[in-house]
N, CA, C and O atoms as a printed pandas DataFrame, in Angstrom:
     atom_number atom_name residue_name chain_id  residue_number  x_coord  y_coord  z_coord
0              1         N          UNK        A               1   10.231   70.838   57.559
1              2        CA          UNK        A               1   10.969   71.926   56.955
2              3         C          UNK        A               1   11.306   71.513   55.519
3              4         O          UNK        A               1   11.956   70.503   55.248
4              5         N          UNK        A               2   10.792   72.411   54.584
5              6        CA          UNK        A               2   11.059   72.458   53.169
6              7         C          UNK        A               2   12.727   72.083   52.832
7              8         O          UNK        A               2   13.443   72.398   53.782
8              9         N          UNK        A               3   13.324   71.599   51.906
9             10        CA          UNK        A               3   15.175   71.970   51.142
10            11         C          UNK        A               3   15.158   73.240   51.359
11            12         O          UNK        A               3   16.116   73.806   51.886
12            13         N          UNK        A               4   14.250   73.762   51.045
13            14        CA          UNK        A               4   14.475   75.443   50.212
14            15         C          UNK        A               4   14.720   76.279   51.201
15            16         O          UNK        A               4   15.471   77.247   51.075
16            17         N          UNK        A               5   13.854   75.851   52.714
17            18        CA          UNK        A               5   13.550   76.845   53.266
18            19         C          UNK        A               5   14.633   76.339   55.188
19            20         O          UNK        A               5   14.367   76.656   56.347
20            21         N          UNK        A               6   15.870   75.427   54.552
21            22        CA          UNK        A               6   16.522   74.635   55.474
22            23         C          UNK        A               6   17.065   75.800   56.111
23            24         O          UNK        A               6   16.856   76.856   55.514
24            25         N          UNK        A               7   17.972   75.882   57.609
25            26        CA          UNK        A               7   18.724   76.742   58.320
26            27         C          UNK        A               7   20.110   76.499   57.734
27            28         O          UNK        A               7   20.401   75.365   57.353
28            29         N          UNK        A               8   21.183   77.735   57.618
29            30        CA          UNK        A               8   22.339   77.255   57.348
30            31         C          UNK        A               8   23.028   76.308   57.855
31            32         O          UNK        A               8   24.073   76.023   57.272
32            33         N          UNK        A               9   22.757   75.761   58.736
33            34        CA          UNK        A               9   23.889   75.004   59.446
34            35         C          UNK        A               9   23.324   73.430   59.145
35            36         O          UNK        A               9   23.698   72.463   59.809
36            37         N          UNK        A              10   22.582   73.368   58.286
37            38        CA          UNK        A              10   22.293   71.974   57.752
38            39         C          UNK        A              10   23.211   72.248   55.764
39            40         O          UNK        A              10   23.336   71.314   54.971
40            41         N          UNK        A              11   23.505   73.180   55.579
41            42        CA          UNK        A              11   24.299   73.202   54.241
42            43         C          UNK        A              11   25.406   72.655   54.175
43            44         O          UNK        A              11   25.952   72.661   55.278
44            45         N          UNK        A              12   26.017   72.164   53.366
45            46        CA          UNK        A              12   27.324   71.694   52.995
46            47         C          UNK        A              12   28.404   72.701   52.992
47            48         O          UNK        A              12   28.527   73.280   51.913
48            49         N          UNK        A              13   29.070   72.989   53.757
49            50        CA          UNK        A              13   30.766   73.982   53.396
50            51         C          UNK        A              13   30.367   74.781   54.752
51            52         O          UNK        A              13   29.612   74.181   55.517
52            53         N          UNK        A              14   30.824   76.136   55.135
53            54        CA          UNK        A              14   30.800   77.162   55.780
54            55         C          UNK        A              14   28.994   77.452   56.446
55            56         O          UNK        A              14   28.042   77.179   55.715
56            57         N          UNK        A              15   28.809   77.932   57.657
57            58        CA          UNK        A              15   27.577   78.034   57.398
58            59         C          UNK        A              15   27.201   79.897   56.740
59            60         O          UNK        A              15   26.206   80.400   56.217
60            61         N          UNK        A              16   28.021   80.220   56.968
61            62        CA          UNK        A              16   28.122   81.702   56.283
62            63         C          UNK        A              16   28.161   81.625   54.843
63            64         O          UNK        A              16   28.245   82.699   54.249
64            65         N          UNK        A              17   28.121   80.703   54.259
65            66        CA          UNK        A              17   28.867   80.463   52.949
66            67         C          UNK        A              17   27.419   80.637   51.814
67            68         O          UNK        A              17   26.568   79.754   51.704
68            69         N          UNK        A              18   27.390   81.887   51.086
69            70        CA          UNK        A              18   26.355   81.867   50.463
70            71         C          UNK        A              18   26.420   80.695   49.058
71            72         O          UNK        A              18   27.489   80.153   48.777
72            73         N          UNK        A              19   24.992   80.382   48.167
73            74        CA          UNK        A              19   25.466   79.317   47.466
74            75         C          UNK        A              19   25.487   78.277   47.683
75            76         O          UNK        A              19   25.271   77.539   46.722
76            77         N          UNK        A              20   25.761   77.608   49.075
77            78        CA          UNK        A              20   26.313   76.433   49.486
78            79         C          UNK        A              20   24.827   75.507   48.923
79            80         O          UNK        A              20   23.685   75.769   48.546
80            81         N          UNK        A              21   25.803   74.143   49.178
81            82        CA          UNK        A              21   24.937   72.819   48.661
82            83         C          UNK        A              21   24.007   72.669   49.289
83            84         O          UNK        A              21   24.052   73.317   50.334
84            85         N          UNK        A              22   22.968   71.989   49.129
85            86        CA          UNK        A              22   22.048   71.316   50.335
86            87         C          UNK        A              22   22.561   69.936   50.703
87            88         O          UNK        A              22   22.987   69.192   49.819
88            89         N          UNK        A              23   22.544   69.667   51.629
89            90        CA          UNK        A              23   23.004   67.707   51.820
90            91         C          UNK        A              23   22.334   67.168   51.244
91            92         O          UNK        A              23   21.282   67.763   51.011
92            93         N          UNK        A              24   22.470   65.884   50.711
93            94        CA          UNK        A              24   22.001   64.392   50.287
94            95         C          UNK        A              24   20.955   64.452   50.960
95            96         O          UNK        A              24   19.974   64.555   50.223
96            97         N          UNK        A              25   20.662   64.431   52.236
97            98        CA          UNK        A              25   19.274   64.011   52.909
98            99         C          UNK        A              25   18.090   64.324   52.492
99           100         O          UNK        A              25   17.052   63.689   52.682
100          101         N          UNK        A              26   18.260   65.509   51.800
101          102        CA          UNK        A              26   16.809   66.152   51.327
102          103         C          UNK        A              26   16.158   65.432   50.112
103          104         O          UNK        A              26   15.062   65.931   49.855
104          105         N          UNK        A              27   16.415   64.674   49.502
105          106        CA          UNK        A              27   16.343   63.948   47.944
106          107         C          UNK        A              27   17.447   63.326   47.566
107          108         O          UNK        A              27   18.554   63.086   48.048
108          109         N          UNK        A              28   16.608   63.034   46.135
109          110        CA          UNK        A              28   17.387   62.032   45.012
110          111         C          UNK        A              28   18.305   63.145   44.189
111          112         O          UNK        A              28   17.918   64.238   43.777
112          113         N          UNK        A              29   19.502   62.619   44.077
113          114        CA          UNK        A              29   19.899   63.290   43.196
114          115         C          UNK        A              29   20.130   62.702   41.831
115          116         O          UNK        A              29   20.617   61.574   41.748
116          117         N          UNK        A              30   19.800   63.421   40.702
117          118        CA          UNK        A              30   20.208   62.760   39.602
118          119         C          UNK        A              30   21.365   62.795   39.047
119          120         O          UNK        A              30   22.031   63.742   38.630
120          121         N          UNK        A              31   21.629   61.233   39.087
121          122        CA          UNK        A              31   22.619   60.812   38.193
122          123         C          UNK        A              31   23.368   61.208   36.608
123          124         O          UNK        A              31   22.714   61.754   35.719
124          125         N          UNK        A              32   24.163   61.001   36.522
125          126        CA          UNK        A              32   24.872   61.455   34.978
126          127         C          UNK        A              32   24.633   60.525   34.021
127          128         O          UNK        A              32   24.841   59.374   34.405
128          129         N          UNK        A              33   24.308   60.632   33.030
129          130        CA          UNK        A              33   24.049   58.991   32.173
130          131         C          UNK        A              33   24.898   59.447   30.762
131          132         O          UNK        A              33   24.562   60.263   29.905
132          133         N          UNK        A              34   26.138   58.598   30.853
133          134        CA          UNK        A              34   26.900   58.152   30.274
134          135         C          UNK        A              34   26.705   57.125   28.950
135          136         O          UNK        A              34   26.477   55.916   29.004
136          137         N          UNK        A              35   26.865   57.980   27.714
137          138        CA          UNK        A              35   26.608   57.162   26.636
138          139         C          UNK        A              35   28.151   56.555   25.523
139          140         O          UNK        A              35   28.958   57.282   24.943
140          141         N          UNK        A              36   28.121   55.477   25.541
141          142        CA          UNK        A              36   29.573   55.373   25.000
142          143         C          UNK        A              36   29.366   54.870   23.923
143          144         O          UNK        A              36   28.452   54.056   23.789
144          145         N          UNK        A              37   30.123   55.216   22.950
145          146        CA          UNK        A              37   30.052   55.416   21.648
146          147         C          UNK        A              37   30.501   54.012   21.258
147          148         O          UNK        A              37   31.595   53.734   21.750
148          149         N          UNK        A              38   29.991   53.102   20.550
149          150        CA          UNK        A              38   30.345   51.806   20.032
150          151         C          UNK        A              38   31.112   51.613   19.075
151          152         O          UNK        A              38   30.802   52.394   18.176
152          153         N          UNK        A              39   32.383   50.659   18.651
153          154        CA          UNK        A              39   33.320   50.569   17.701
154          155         C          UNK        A              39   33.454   49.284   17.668
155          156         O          UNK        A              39   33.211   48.504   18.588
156          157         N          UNK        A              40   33.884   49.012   16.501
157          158        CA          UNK        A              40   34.703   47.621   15.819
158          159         C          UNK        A              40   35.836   47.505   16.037
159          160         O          UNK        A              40   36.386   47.432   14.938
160          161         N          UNK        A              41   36.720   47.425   16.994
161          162        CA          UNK        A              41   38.174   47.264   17.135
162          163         C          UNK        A              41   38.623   46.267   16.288
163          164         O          UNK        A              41   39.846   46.135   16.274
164          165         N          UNK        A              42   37.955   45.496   15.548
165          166        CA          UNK        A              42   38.444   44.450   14.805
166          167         C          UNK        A              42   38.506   44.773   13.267
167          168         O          UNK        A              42   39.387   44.304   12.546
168          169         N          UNK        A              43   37.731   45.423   12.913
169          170        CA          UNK        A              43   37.706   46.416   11.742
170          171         C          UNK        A              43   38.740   47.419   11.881
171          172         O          UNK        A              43   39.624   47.490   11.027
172          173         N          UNK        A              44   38.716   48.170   12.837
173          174        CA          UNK        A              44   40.009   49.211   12.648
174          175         C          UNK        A              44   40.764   48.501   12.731
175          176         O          UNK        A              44   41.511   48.669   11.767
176          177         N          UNK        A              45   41.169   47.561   13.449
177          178        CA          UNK        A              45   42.923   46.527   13.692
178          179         C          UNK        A              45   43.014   46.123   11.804
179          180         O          UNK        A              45   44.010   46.303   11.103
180          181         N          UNK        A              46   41.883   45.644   11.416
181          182        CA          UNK        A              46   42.490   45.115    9.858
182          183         C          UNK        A              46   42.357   46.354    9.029
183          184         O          UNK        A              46   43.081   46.470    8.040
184          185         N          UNK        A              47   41.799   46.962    9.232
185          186        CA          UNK        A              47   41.929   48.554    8.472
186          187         C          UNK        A              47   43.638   49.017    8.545
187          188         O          UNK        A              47   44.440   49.125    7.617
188          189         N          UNK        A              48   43.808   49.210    9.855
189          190        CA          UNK        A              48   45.640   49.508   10.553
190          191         C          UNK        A              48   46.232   48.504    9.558
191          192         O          UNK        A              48   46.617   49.052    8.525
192          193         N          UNK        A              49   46.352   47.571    9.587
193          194        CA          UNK        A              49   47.330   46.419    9.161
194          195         C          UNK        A              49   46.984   46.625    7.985
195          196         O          UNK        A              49   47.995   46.378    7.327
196          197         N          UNK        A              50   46.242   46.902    7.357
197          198        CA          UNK        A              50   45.564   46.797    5.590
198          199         C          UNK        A              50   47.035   47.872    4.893
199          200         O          UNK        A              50   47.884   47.664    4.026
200          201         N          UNK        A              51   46.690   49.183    5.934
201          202        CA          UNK        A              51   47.314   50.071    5.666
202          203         C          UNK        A              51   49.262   50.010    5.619
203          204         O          UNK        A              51   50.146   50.549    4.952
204          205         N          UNK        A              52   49.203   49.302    6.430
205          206        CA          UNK        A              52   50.749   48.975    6.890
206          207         C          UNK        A              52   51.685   48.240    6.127
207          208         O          UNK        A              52   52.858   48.478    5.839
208          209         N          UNK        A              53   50.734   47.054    5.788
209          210        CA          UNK        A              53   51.314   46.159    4.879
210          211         C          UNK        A              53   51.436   47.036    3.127
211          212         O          UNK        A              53   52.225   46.881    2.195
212          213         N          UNK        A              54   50.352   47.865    3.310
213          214        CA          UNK        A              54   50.406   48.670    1.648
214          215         C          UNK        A              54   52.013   48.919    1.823
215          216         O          UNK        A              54   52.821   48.460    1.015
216          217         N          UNK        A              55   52.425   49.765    3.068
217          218        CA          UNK        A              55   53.375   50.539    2.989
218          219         C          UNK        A              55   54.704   50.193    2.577
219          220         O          UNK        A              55   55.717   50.621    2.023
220          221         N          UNK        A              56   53.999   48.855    3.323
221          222        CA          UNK        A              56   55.472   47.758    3.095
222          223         C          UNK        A              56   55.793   47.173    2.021
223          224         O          UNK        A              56   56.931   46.883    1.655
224          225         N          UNK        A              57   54.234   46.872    1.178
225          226        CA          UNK        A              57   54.471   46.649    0.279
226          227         C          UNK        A              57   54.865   47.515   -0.820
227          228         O          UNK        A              57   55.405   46.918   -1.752
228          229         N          UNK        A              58   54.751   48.583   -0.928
229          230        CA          UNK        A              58   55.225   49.786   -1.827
230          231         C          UNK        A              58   56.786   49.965   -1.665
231          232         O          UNK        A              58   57.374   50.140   -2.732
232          233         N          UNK        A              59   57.680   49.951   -0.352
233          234        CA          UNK        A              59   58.566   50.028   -0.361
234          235         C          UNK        A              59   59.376   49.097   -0.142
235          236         O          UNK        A              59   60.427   49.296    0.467
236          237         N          UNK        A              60   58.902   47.548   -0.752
237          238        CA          UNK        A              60   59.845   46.375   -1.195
238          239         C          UNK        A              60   60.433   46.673   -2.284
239          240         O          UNK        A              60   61.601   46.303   -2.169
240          241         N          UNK        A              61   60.144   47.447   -3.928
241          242        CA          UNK        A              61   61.574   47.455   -4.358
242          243         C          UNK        A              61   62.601   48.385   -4.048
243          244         O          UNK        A              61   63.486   48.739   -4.827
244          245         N          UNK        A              62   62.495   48.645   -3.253
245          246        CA          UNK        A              62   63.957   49.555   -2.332
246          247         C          UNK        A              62   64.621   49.290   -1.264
247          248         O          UNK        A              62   65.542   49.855   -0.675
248          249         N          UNK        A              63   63.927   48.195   -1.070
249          250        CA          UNK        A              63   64.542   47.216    0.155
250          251         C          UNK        A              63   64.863   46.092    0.023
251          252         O          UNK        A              63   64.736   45.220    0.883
252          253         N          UNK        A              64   65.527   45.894   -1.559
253          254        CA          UNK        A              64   65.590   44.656   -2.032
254          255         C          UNK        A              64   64.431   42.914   -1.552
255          256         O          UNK        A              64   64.558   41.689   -1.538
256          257         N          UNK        A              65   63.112   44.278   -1.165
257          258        CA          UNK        A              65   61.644   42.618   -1.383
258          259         C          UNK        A              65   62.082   42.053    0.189
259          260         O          UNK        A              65   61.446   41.103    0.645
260          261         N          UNK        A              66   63.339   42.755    1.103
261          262        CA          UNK        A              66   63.100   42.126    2.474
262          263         C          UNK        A              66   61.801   42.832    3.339
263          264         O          UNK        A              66   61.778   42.645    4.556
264          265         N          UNK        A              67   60.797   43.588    2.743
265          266        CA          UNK        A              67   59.718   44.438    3.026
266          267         C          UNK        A              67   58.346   43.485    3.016
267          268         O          UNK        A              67   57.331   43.725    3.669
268          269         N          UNK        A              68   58.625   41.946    1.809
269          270        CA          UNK        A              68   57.637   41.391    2.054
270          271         C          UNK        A              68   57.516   40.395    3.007
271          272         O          UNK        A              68   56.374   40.121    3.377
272          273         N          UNK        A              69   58.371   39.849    3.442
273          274        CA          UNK        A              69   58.746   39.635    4.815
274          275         C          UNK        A              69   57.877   40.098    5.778
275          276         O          UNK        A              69   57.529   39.196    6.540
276          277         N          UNK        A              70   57.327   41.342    6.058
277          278        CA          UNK        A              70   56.724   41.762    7.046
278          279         C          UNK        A              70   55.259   41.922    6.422
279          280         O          UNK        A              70   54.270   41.641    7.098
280          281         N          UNK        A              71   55.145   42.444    4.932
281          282        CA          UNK        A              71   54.043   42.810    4.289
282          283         C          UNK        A              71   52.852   41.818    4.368
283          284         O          UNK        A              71   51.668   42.156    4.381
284          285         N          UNK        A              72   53.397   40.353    4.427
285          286        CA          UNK        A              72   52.276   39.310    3.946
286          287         C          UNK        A              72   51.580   38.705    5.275
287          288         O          UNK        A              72   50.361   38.650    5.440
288          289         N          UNK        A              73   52.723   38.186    6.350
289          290        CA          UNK        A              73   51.895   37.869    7.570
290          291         C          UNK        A              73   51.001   39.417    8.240
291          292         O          UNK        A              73   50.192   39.295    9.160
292          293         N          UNK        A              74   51.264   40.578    7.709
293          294        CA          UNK        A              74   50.744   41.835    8.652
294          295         C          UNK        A              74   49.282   41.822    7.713
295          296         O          UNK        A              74   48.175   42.289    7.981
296          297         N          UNK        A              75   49.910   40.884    6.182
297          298        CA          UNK        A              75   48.215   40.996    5.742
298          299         C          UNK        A              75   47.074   39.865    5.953
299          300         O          UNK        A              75   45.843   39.867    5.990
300          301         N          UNK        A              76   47.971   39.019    6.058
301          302        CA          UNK        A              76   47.530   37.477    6.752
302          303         C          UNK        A              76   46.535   38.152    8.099
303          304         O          UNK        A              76   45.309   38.140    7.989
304          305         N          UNK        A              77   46.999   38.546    8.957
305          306        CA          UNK        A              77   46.651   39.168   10.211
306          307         C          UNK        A              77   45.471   39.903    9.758
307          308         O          UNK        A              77   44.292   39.558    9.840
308          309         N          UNK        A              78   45.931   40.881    9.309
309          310        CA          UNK        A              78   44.807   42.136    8.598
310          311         C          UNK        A              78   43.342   40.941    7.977
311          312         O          UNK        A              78   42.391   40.753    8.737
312          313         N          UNK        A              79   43.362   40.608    7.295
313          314        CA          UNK        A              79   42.735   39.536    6.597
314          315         C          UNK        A              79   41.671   38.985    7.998
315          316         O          UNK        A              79   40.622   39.617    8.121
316          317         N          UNK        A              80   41.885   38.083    8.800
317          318        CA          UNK        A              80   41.584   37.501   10.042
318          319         C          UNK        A              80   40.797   38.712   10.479
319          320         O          UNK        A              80   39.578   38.595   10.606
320          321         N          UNK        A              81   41.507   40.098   10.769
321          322        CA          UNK        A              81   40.949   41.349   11.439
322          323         C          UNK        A              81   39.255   41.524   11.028
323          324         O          UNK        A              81   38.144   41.593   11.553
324          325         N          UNK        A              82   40.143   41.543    9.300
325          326        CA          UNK        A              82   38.915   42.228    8.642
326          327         C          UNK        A              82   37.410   41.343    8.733
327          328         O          UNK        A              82   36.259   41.751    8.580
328          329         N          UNK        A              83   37.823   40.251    8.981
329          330        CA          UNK        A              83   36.687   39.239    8.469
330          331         C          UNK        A              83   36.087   38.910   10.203
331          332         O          UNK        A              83   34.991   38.508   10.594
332          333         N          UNK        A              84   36.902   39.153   10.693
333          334        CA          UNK        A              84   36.034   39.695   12.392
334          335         C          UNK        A              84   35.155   40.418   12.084
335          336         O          UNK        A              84   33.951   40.253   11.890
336          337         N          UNK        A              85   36.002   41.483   12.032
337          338        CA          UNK        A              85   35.276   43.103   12.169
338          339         C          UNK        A              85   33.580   43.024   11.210
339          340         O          UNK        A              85   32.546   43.645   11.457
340          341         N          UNK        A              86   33.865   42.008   10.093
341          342        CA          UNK        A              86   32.600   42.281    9.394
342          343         C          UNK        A              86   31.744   41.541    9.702
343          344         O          UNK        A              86   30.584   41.849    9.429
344          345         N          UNK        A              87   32.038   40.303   10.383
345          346        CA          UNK        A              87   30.804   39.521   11.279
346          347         C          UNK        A              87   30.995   40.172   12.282
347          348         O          UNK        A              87   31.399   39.229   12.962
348          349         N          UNK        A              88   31.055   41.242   13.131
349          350        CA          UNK        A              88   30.636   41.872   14.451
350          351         C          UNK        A              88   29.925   43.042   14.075
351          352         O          UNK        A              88   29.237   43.796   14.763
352          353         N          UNK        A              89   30.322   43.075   12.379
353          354        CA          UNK        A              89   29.515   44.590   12.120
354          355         C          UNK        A              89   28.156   44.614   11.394
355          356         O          UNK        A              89   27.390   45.573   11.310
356          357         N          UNK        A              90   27.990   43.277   10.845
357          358        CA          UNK        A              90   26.565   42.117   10.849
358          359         C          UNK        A              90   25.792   42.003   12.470
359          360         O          UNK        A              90   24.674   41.524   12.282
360          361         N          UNK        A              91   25.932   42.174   13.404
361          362        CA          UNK        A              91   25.633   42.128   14.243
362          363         C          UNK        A              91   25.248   43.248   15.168
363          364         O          UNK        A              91   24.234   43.336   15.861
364          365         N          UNK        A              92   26.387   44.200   15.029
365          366        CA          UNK        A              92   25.941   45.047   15.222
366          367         C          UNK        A              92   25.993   46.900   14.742
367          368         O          UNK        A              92   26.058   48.004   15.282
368          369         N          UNK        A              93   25.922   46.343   13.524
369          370        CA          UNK        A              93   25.948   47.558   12.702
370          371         C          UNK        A              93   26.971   49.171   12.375
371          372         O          UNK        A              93   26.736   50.211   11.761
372          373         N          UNK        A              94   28.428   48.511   13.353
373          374        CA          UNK        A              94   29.016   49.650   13.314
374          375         C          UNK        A              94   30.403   49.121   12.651
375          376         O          UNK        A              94   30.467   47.902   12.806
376          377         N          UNK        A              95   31.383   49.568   12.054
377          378        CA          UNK        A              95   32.333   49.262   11.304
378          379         C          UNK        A              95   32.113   48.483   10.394
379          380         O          UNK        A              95   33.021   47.661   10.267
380          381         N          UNK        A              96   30.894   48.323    9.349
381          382        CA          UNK        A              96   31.057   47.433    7.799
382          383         C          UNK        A              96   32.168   48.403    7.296
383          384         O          UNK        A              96   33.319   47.979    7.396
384          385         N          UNK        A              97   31.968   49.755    6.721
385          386        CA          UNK        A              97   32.931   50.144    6.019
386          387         C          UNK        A              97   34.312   49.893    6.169
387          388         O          UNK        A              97   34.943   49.421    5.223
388          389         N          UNK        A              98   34.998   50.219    7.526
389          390        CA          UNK        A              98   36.386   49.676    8.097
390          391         C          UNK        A              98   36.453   48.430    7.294
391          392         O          UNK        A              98   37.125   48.435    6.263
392          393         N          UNK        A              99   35.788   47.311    7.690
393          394        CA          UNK        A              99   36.005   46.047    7.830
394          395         C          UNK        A              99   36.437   45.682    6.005
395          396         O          UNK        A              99   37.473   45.206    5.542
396          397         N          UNK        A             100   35.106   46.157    5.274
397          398        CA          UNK        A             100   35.416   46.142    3.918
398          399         C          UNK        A             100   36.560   46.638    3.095
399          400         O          UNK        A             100   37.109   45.965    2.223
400          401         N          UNK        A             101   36.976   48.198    3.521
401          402        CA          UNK        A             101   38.626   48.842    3.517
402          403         C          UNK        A             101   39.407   47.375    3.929
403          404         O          UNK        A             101   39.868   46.731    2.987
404          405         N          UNK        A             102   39.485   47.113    4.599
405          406        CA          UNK        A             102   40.728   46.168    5.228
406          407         C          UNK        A             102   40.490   45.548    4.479
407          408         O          UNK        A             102   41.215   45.931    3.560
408          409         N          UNK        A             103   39.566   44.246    3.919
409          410        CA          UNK        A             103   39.620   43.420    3.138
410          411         C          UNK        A             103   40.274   43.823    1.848
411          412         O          UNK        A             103   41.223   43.256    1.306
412          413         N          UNK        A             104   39.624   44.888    1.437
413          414        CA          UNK        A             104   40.065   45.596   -0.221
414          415         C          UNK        A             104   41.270   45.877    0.022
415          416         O          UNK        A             104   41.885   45.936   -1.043
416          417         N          UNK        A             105   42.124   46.145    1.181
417          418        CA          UNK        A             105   43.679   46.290    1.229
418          419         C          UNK        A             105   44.474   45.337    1.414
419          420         O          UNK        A             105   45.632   45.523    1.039
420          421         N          UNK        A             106   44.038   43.703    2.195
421          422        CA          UNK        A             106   44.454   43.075    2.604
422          423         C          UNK        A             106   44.750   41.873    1.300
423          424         O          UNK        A             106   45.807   41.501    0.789
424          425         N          UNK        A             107   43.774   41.605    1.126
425          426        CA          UNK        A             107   43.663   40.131   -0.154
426          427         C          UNK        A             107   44.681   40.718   -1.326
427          428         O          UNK        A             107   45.686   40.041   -1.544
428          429         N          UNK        A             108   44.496   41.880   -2.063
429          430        CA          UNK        A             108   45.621   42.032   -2.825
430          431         C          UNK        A             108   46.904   41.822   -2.915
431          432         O          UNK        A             108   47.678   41.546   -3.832
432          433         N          UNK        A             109   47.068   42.196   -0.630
433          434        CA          UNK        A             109   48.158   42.297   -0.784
434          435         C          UNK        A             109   48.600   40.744   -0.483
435          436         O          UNK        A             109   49.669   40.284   -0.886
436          437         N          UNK        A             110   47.904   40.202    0.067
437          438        CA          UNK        A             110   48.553   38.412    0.184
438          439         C          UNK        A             110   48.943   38.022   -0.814
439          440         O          UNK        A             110   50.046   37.499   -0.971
440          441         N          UNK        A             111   47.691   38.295   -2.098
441          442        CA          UNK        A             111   48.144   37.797   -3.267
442          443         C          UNK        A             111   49.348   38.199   -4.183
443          444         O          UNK        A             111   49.843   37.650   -5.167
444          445         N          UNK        A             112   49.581   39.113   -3.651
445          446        CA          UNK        A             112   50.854   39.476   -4.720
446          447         C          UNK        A             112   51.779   39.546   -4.022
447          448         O          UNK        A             112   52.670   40.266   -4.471
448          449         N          UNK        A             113   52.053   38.902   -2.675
449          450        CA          UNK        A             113   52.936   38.501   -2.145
450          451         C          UNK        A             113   53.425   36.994   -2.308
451          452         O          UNK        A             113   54.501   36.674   -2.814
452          453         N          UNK        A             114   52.481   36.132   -1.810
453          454        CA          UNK        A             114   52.194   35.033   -2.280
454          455         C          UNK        A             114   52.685   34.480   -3.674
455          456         O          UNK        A             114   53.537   33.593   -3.715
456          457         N          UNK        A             115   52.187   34.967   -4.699
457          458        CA          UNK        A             115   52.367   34.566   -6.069
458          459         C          UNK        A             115   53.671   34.375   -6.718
459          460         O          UNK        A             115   53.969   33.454   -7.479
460          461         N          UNK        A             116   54.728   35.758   -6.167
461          462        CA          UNK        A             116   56.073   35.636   -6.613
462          463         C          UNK        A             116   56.624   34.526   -6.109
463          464         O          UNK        A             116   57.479   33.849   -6.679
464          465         N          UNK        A             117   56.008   34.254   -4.715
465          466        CA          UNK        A             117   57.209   33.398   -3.538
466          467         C          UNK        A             117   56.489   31.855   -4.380
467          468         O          UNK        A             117   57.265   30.918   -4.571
468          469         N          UNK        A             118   55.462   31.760   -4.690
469          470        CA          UNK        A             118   54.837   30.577   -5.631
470          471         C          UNK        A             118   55.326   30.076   -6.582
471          472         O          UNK        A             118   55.211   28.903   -6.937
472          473         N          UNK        A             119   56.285   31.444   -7.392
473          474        CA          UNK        A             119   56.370   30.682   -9.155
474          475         C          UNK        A             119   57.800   30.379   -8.702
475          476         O          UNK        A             119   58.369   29.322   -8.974
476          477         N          UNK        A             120   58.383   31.443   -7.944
477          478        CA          UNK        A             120   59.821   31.014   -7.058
478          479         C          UNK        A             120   60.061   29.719   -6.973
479          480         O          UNK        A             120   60.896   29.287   -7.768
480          481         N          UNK        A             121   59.211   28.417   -5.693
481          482        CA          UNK        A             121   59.380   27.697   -5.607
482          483         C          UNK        A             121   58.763   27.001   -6.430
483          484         O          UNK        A             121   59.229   25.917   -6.078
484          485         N          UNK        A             122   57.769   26.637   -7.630
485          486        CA          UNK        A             122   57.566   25.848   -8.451
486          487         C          UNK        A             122   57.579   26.133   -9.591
487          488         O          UNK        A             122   56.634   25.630  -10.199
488          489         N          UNK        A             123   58.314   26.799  -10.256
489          490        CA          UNK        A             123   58.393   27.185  -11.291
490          491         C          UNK        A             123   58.394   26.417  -12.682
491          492         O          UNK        A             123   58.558   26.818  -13.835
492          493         N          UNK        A             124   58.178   25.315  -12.206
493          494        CA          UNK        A             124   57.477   24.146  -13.491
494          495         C          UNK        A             124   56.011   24.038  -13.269
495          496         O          UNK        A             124   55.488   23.473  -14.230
496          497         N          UNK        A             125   55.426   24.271  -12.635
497          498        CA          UNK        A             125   53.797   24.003  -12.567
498          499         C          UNK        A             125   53.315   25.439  -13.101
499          500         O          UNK        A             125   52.205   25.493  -13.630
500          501         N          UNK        A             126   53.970   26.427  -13.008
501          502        CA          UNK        A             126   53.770   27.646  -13.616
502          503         C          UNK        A             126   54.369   28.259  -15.222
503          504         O          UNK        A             126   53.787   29.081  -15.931
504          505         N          UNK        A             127   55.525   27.661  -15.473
505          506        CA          UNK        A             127   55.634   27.581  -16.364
506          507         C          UNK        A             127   54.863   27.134  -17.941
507          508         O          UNK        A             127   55.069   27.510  -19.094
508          509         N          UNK        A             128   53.987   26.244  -17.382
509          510        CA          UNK        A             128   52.995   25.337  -18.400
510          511         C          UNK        A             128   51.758   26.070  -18.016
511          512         O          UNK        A             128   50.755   25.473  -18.405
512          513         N          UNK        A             129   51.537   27.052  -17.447
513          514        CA          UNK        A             129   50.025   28.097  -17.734
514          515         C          UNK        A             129   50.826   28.777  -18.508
515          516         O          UNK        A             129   50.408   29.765  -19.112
């Protein structure tokens, strides 16, 4: 006996039930094929932090500079992110741009965090440039 040409009472649900399924027994059924979209989580994480630390850093003079406090290790971090994200995106081709954003947000901001807290504590080795 054909699927097509089965008695109701081999269908799935009601046997009155017009529509109804055919069972599994008759064949293969095909599967769903699931394609998942690939990302750099390490590129967006230093992209995020690139961004964060800007924020922080923009609104240290209104917070009397307790803003860089959070600004420099979130770029420290960011930094680490970014330089993941761009050897995974050497590899496999998805997040260079992210990864490069983060860097271009991140290094500035170390450095001009960094530099004040630098001439701060040595301010004779800087003085003579």
């Amino acid at each position: 006996m054909q699927p097509s040409q089965q008695s109701p009472s081999l269908l799935v649900g009601s046997p009155n039930m017009e529509g109804a399924m055919p069972s599994h027994a008759y064949g293969n059924q095909q599967g769903m094929v699931f394609v998942v979209a690939q990302n750099n989580a390490s590129a967006t994480a230093g992209l995020v932090l690139g961004i964060i630390a800007m924020v922080f850093s923009i609104m240290a003079p209104f917070f009397f500079l307790i803003c860089c406090i959070f600004s420099i290790p979130l770029a420290l971090l960011g930094i680490i992110f970014s330089h993941i994200g761009y050897s995974n995106a050497k590899t496999t081709g998805v997040g260079k741009r992210k990864a490069i954003a983060g860097l271009i947000l991140n290094w500035p901001q170390l450095l001009l965090g960094i530099i004040p807290i630098a001439t701060g504590l040595y301010p004779e080795f800087f003085s003579a440039i």
